[in-house]
N, C-alpha and C positions, 0 to 999 in steps of 0.2 A: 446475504452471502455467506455469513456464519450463523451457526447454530445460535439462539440467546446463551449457554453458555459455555460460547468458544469453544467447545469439542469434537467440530468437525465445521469443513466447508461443507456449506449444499451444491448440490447440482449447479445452479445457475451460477454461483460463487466459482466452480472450480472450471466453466464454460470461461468466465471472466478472467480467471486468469489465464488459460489457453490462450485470450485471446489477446493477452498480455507480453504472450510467447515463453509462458512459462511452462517447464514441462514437468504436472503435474504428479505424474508416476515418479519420476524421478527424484523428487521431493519426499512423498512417500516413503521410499525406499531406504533414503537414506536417514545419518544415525542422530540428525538434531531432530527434538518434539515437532509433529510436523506443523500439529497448529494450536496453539493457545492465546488464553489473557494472558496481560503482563499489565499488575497496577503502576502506572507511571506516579511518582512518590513525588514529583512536582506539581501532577494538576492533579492528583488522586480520582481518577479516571483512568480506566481498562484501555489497553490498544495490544492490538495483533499481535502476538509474537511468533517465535519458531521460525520454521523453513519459511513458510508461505508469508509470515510477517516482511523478514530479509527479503524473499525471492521479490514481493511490491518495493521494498523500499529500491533494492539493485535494479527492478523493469524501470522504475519513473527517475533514477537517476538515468541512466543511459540515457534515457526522452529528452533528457532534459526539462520535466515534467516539474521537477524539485532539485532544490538549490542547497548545499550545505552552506551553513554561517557561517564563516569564520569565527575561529576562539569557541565556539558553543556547540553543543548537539544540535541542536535546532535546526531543521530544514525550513526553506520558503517556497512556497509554489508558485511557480511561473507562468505567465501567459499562457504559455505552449500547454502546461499543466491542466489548467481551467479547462483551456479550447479540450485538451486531449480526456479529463475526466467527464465532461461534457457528452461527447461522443459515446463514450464506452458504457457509462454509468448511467448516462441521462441527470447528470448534477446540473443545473443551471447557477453560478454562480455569479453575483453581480461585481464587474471589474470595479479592484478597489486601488489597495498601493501593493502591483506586482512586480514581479524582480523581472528582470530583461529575459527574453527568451535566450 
């Protein structure tokens, strides 16, 4: 869905978000980097950042998709989340210990 190194969505990436109801141009346009790494200094591992980072984390809260923790940054992901990355992505994930829809 991203380049290997995070400097652009690909086509199929930027289909996924559409169809995430994000509006892709819109993102673009405006004046945060629209898509990079960002090394997380906790798992020292890369994840999304920028517009398009923000714009997934703001589509799967609305969902209900993912859960903030209290007290921590950390999100959880929720049944509704699974089922819904499931769909979208084709993630099959095996039900473990999820947070309430």
């Amino acid at each position: 869905m991203v380049s290997s190194d995070g400097s652009r969505v690909t086509p199929a990436g930027e289909s996924c978000l559409r169809d995430l109801g994000i509006d892709v141009d819109t993102l673009k346009r405006g004046r945060r980097s629209y898509v990079r790494l960002c090394l997380d200094w906790s798992e020292r591992r890369d994840h999304l950042a920028g517009a398009v980072g923000a714009a997934i984390t703001d589509a799967m809260l609305e969902r209900g998709w993912i859960v903030r923790m209290e007290g921590t940054r950390a999100v959880r992901l929720t049944v509704r989340g699974r089922d819904g990355l499931d769909r979208l992505l084709g993630i099959p994930m095996a039900a473990t210990d999820w947070a309430s829809p």
